[in-house]
C-alpha positions in Angstrom: 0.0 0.0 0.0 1.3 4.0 -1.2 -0.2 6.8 1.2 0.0 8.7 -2.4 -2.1 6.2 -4.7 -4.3 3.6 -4.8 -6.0 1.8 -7.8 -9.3 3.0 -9.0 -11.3 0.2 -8.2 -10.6 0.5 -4.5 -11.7 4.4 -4.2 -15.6 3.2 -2.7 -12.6 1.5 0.0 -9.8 3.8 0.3 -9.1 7.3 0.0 -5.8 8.4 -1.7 -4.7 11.8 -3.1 -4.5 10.3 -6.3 -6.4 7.1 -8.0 -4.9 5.1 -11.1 -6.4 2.8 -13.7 -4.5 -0.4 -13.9 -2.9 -1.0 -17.5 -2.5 -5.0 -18.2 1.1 -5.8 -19.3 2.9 -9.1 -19.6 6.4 -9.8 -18.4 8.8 -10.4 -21.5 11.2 -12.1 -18.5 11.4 -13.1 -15.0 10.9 -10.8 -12.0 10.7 -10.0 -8.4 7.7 -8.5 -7.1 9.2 -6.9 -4.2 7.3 -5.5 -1.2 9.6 -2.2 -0.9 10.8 0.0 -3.8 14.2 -0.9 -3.1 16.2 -3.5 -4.6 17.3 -5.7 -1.4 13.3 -5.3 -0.2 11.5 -8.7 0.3 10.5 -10.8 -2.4 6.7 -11.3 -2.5 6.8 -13.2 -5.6 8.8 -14.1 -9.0 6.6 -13.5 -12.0 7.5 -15.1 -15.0 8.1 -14.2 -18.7 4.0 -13.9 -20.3 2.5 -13.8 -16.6 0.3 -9.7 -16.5 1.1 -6.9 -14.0 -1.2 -4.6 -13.5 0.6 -1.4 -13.9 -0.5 1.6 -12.0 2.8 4.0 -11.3 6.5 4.0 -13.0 9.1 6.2 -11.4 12.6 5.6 -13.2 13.1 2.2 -13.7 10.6 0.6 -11.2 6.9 -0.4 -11.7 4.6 -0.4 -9.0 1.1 -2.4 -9.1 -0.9 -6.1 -8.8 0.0 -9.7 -9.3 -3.5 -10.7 -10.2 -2.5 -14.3 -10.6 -1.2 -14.1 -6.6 -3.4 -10.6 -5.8 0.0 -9.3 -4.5 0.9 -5.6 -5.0 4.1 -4.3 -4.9 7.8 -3.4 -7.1 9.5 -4.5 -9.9 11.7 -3.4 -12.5 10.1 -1.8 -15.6 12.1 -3.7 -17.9 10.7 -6.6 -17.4 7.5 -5.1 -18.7 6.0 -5.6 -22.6 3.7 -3.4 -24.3 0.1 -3.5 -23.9 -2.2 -6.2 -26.2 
């Protein structure tokens, strides 16, 4: 959870300065979903090369947004990311 944004679909649930639509992406290659934005913060998850993020917030080179496959929300490096379908 960011005190700064939340998805869309939770604003009947939580308030946030700022609400995002989630944008479907798949992974073109493995990657962390970490729960902090920092590198060495704890691995929630390892997506895997055609599995979708939900991408609601890119600063530099880190994505922040939902695992729907595990319903996890948290980091990982934009890279990884394709383009949408």
């Amino acid at each position: 959870m960011r005190p700064d944004i939340a998805d869309v679909r939770l604003a009947e649930k939580v308030f946030a300065p700022h609400y995002a639509e989630a944008i479907p992406l798949p992974l073109v290659k493995e990657a962390a979903l970490r729960a902090e934005r920092k590198p060495d913060g704890g691995v929630l998850v390892v997506l895997h090369a055609g599995d979708v993020f939900e991408l609601l917030d890119v600063t530099g080179a880190i994505a922040w947004g939902v695992a729907p496959a595990s319903g996890f929300v948290g980091y990982l490096d934009a890279e990884a990311l394709g383009q949408p379908a």
